[in-house]
PQR file with spaces between the fields and no chain letter, atoms N, CA, C, O and H, PARSE charges and radii, in Angstrom:
ATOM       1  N    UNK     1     -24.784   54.594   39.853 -0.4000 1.5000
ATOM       2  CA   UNK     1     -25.769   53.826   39.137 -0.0000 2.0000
ATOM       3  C    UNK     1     -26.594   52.987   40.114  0.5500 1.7000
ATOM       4  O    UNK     1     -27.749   52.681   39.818 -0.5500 1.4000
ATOM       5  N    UNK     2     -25.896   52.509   41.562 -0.4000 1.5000
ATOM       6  CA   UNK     2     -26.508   51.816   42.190 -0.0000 2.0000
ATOM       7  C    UNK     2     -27.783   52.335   42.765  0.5500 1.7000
ATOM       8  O    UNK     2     -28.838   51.717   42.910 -0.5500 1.4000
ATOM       9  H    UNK     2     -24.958   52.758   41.802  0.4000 1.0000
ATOM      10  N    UNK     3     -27.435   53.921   43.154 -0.4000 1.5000
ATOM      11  CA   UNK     3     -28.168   54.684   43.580 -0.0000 2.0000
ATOM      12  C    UNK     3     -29.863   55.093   43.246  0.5500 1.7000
ATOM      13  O    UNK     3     -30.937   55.256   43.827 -0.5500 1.4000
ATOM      14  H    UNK     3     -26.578   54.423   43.037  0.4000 1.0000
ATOM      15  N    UNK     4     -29.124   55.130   41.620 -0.4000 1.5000
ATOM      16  CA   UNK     4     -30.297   55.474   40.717 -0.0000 2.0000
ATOM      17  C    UNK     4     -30.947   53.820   40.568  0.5500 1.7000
ATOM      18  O    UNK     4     -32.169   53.917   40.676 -0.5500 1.4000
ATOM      19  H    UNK     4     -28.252   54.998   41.148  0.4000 1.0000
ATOM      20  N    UNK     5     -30.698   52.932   40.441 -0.4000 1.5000
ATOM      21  CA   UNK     5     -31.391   51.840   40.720 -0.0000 2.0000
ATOM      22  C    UNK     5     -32.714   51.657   41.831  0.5500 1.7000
ATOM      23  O    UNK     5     -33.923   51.570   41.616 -0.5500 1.4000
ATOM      24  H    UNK     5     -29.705   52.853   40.353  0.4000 1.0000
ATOM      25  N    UNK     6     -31.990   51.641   42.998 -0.4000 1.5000
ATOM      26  CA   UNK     6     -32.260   51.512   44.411 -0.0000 2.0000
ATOM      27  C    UNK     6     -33.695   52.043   44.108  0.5500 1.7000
ATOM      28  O    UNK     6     -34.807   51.515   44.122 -0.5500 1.4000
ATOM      29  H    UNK     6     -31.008   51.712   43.173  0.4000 1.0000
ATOM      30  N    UNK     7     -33.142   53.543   43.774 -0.4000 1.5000
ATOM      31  CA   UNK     7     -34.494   54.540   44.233 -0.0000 2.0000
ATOM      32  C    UNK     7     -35.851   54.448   42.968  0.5500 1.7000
ATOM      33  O    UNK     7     -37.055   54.699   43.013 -0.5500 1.4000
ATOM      34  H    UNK     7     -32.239   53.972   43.763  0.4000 1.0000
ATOM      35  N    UNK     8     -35.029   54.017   42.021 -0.4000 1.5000
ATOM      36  CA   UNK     8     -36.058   53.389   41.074 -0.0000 2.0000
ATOM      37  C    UNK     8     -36.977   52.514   41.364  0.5500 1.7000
ATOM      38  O    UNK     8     -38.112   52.508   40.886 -0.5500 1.4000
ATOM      39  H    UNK     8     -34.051   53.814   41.985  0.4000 1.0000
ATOM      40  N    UNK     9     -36.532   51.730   42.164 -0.4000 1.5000
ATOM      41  CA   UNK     9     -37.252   50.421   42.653 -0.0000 2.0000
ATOM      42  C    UNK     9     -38.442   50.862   43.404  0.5500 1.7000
ATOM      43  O    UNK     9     -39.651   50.851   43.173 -0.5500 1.4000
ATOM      44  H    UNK     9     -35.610   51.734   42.552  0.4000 1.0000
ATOM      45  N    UNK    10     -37.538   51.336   44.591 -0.4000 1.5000
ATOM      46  CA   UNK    10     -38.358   51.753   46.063 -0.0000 2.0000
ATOM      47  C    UNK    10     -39.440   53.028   45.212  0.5500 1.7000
ATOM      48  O    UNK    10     -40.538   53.269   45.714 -0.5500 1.4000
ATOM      49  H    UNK    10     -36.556   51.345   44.779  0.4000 1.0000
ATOM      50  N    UNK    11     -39.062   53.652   44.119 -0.4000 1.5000
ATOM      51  CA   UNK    11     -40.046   54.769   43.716 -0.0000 2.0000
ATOM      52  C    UNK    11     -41.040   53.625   43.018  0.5500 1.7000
ATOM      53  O    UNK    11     -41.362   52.911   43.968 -0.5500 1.4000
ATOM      54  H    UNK    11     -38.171   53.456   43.711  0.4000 1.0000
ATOM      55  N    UNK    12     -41.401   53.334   42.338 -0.4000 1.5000
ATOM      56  CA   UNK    12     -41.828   52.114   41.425 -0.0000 2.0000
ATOM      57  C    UNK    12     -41.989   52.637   40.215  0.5500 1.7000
ATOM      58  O    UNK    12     -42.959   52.438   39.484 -0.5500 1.4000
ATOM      59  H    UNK    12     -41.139   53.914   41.567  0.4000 1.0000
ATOM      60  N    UNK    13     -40.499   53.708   39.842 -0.4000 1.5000
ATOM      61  CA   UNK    13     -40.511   54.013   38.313 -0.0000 2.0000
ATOM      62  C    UNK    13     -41.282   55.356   38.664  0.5500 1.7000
ATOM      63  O    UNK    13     -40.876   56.298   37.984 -0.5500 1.4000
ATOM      64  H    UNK    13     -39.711   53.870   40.436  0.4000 1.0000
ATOM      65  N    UNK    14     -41.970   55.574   39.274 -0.4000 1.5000
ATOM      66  CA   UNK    14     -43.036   56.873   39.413 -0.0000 2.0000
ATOM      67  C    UNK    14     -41.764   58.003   39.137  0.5500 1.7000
ATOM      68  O    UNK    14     -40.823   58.097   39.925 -0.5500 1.4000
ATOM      69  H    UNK    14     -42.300   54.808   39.826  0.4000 1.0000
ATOM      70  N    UNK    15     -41.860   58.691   38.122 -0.4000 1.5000
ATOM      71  CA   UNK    15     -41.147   59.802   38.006 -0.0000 2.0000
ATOM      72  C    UNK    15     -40.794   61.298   38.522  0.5500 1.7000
ATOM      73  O    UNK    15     -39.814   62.044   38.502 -0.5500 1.4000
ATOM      74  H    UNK    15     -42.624   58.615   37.482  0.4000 1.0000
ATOM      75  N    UNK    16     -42.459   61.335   39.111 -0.4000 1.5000
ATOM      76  CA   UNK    16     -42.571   62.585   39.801 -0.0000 2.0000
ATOM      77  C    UNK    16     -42.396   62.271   41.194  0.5500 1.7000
ATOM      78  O    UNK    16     -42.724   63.037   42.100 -0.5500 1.4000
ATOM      79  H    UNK    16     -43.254   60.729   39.128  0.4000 1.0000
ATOM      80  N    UNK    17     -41.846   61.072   41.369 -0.4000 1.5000
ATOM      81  CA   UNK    17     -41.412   60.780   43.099 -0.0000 2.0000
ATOM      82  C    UNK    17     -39.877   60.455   43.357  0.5500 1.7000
ATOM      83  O    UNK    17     -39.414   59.915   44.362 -0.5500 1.4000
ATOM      84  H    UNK    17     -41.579   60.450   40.633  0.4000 1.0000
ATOM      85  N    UNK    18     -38.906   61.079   41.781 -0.4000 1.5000
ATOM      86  CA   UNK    18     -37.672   60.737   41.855 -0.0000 2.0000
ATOM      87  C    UNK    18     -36.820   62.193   42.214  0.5500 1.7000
ATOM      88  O    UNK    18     -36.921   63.178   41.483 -0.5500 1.4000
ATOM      89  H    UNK    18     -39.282   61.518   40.965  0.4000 1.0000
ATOM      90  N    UNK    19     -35.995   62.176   43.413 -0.4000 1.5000
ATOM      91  CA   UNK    19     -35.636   63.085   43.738 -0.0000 2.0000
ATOM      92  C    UNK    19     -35.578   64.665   42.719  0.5500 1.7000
ATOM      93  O    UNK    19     -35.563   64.580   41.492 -0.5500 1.4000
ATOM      94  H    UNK    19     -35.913   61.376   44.008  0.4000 1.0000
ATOM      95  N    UNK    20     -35.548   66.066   43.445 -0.4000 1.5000
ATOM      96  CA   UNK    20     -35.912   67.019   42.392 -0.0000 2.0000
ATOM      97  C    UNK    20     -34.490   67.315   41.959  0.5500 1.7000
ATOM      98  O    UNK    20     -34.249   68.336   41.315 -0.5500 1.4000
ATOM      99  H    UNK    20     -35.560   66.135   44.443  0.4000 1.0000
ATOM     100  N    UNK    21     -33.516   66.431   42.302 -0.4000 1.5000
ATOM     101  CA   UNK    21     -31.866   66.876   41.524 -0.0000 2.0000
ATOM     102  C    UNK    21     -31.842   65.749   40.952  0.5500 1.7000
ATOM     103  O    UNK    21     -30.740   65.235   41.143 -0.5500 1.4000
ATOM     104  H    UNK    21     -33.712   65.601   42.825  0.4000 1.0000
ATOM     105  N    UNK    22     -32.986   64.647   39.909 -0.4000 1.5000
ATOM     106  CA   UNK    22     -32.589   63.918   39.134 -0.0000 2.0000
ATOM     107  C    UNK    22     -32.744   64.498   37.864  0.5500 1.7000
ATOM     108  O    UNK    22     -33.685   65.291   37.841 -0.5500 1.4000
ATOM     109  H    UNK    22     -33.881   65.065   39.753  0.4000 1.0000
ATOM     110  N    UNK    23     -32.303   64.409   37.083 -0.4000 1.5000
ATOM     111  CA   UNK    23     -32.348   64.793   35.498 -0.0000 2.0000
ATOM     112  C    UNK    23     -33.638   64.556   34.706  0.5500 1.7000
ATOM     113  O    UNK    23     -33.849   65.072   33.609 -0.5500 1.4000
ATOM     114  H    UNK    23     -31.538   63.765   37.101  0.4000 1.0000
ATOM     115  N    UNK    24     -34.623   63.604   35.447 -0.4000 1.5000
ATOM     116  CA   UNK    24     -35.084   63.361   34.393 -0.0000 2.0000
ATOM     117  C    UNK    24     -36.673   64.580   34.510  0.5500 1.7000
ATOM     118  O    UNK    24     -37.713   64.696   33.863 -0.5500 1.4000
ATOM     119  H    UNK    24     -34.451   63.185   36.339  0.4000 1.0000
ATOM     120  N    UNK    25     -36.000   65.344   35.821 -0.4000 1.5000
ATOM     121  CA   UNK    25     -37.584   66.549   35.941 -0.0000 2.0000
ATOM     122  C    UNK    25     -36.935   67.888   34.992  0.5500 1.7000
ATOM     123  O    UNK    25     -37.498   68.944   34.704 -0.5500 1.4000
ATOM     124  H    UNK    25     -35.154   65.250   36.347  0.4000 1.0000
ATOM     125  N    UNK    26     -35.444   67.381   34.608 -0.4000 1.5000
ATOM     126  CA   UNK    26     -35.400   68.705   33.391 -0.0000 2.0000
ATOM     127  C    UNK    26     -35.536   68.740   31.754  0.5500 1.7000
ATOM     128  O    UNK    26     -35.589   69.747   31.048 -0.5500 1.4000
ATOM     129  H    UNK    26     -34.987   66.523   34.842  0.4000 1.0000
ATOM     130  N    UNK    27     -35.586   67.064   31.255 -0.4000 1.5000
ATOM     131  CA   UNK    27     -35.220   66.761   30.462 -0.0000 2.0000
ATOM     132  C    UNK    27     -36.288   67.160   29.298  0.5500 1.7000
ATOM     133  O    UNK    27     -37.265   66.588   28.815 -0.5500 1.4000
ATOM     134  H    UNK    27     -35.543   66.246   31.828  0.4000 1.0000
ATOM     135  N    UNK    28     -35.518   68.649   29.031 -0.4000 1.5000
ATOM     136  CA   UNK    28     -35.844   69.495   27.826 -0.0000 2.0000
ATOM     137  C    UNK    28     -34.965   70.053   27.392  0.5500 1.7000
ATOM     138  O    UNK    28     -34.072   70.483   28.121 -0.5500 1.4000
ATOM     139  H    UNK    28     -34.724   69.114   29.424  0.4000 1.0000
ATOM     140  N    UNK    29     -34.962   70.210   26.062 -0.4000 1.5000
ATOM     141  CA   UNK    29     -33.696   71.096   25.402 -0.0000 2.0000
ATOM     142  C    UNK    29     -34.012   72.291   26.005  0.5500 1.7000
ATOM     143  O    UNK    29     -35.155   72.509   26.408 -0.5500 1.4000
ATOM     144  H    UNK    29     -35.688   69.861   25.469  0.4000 1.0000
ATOM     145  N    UNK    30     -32.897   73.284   26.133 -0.4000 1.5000
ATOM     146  CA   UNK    30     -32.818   74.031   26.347 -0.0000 2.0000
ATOM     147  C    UNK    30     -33.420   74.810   27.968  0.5500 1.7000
ATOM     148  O    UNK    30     -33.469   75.982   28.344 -0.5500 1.4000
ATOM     149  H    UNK    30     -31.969   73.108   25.805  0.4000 1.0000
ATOM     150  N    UNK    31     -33.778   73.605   28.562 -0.4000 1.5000
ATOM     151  CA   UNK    31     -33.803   74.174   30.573 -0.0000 2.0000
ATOM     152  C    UNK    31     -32.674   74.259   30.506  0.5500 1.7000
ATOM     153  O    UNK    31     -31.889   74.131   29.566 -0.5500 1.4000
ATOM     154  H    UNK    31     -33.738   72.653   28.256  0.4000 1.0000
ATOM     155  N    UNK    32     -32.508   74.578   31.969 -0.4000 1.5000
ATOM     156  CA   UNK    32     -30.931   74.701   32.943 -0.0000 2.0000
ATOM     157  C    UNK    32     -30.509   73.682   33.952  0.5500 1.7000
ATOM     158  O    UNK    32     -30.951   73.668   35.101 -0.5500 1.4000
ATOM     159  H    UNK    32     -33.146   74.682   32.732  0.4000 1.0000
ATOM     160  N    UNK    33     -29.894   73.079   33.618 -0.4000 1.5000
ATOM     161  CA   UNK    33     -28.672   72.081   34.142 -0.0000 2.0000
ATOM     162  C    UNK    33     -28.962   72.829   35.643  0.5500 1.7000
ATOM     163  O    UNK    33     -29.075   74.040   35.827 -0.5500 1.4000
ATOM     164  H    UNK    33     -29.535   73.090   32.685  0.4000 1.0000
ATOM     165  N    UNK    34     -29.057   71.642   36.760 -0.4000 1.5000
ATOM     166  CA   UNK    34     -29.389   72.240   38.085 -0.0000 2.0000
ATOM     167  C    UNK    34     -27.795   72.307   39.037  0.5500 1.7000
ATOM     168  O    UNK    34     -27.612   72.752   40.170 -0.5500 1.4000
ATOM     169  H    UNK    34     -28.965   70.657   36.610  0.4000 1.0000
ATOM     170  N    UNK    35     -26.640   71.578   37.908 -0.4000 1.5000
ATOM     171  CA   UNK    35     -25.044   71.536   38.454 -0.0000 2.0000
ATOM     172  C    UNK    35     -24.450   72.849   37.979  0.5500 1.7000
ATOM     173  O    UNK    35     -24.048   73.727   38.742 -0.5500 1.4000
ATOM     174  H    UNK    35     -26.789   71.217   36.988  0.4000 1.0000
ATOM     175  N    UNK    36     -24.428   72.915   36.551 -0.4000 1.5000
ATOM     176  CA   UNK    36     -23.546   73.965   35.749 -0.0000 2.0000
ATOM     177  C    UNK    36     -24.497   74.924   35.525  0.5500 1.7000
ATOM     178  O    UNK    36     -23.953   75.847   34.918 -0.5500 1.4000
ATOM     179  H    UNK    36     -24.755   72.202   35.931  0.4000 1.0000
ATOM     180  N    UNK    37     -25.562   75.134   35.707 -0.4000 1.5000
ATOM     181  CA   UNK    37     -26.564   76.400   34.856 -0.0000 2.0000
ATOM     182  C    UNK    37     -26.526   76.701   33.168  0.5500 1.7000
ATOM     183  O    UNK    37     -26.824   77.689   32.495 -0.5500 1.4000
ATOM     184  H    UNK    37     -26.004   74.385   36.201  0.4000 1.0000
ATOM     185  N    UNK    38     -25.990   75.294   32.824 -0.4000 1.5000
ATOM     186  CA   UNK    38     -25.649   75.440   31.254 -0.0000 2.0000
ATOM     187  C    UNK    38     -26.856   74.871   30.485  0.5500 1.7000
ATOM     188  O    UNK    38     -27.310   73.885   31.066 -0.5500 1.4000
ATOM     189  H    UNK    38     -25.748   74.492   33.370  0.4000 1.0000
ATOM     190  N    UNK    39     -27.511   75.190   29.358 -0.4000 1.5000
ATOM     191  CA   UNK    39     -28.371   74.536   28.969 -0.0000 2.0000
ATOM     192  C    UNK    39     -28.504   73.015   28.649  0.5500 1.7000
ATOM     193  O    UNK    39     -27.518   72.315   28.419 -0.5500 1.4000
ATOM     194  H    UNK    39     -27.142   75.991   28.886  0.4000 1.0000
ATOM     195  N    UNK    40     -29.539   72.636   28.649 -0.4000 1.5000
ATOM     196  CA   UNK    40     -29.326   71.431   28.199 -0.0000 2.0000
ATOM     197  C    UNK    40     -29.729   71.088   27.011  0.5500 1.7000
ATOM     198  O    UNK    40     -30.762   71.615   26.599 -0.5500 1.4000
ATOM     199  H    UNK    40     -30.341   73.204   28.836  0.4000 1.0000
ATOM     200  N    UNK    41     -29.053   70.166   26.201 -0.4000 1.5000
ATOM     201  CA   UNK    41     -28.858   69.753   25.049 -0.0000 2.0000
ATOM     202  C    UNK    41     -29.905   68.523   24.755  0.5500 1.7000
ATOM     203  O    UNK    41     -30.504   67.790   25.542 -0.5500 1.4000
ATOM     204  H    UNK    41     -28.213   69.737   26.535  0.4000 1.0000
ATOM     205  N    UNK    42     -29.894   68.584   23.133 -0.4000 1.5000
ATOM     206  CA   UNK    42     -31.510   67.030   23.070 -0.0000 2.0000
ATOM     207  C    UNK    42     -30.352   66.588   21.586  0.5500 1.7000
ATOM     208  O    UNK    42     -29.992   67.211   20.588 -0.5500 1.4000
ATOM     209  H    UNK    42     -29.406   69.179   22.494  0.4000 1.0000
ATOM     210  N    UNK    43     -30.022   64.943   22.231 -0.4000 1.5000
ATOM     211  CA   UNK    43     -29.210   64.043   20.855 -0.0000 2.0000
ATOM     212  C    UNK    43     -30.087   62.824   20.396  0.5500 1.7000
ATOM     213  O    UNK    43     -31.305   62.782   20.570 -0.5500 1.4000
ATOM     214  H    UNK    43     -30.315   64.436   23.042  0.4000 1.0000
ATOM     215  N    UNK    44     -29.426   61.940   19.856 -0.4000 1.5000
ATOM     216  CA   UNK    44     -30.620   60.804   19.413 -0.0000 2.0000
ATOM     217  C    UNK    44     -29.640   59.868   19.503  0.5500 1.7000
ATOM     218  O    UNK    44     -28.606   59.890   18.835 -0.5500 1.4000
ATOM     219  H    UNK    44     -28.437   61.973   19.715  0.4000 1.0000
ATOM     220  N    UNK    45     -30.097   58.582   20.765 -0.4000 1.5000
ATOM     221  CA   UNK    45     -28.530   57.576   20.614 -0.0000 2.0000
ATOM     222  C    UNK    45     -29.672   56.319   20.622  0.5500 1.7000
ATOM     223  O    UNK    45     -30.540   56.256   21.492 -0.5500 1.4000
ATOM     224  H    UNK    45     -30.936   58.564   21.308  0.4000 1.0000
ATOM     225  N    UNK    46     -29.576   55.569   19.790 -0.4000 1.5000
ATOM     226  CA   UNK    46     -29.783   54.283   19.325 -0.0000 2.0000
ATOM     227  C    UNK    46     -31.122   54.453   18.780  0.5500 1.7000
ATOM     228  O    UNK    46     -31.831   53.446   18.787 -0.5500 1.4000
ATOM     229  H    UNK    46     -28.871   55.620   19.082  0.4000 1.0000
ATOM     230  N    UNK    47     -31.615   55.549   18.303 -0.4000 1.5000
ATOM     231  CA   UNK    47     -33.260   56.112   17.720 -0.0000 2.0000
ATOM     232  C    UNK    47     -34.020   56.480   18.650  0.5500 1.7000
ATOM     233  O    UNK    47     -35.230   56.381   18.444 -0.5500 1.4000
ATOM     234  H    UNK    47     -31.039   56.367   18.297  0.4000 1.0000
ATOM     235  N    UNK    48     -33.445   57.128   20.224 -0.4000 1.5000
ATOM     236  CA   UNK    48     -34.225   57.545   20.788 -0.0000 2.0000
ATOM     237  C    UNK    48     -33.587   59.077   21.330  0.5500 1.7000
ATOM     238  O    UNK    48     -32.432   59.496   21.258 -0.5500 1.4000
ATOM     239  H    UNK    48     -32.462   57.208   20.391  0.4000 1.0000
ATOM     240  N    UNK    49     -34.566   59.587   21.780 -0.4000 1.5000
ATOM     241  CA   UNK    49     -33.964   60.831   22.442 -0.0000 2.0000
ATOM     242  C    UNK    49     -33.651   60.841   23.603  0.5500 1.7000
ATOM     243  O    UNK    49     -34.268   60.332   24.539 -0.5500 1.4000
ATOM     244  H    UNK    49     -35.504   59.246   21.839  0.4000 1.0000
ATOM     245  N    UNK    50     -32.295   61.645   23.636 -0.4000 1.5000
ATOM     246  CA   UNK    50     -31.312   61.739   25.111 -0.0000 2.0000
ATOM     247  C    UNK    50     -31.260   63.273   25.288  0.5500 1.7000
ATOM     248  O    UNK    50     -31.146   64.075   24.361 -0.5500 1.4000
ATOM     249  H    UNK    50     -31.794   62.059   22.876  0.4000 1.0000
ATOM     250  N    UNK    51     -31.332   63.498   26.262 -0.4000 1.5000
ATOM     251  CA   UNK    51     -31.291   65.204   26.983 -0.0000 2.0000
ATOM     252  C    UNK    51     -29.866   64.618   28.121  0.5500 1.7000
ATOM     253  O    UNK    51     -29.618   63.617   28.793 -0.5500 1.4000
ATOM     254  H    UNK    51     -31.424   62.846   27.015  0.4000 1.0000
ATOM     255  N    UNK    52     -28.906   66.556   27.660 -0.4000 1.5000
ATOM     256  CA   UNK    52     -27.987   65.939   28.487 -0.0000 2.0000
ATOM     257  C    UNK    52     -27.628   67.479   28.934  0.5500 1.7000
ATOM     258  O    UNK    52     -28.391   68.387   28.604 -0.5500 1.4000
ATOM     259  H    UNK    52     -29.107   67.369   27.114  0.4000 1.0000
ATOM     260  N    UNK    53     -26.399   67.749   29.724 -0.4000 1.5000
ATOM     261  CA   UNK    53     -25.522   68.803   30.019 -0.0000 2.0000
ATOM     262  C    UNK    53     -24.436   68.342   29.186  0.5500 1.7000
ATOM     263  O    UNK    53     -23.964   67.209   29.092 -0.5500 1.4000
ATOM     264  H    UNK    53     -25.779   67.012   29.992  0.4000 1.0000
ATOM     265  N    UNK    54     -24.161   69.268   28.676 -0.4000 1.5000
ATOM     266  CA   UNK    54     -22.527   68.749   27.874 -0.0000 2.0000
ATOM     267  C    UNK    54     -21.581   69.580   28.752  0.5500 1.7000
ATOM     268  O    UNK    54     -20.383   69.471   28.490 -0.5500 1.4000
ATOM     269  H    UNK    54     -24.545   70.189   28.751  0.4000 1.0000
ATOM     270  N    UNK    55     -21.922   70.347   29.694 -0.4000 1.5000
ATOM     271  CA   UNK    55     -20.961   70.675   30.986 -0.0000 2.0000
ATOM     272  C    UNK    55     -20.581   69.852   32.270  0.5500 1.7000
ATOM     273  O    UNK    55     -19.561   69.837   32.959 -0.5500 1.4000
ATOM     274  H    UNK    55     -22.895   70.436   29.907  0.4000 1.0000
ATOM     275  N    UNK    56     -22.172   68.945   32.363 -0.4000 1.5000
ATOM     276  CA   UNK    56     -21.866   68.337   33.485 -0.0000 2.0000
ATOM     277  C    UNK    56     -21.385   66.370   33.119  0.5500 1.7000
ATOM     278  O    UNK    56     -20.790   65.420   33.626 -0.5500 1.4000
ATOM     279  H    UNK    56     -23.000   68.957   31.803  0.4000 1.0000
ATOM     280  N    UNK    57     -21.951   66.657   32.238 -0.4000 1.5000
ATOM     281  CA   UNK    57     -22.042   64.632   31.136 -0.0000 2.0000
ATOM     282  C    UNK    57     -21.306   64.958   29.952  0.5500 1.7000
ATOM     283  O    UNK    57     -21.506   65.811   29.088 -0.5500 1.4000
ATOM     284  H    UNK    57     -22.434   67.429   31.826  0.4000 1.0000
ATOM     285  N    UNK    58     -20.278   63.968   30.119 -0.4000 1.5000
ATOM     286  CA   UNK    58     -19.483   63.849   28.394 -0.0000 2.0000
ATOM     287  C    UNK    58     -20.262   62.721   27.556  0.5500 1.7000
ATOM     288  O    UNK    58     -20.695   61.754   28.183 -0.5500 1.4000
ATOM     289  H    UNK    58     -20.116   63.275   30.821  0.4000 1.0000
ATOM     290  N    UNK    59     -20.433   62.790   26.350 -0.4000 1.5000
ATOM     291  CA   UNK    59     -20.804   62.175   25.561 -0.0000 2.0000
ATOM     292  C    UNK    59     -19.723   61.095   25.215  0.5500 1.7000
ATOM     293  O    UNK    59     -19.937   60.270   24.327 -0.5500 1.4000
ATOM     294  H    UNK    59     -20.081   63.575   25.841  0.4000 1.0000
């Protein structure tokens, strides 16, 4: 988490400047997980939408 902080900062949130093994350049149902090659999944946690691996992230 510290990690993903850090680079948040130093990126300034810019998304397309966050490394290409962060999650958030796949986050569509149904791409491929760049760990497991498993699809990825779309849930709704507190009224918003979450994209996940349910191979690589437990709920």
């Amino acid at each position: 988490m510290k990690e993903v902080i850090e680079v948040t900062v130093d990126k300034q949130a810019v998304h397309r400047d966050f490394p290409e093994d962060y999650f958030i350049h796949i986050r569509e149902e149904g791409a491929t997980c760049h760990h497991t090659n498993a699809p990825i999944e779309k849930t709704e946690v507190g009224g918003r939408a979450t994209y996940f691996s349910p191979q690589w992230q437990k709920l």
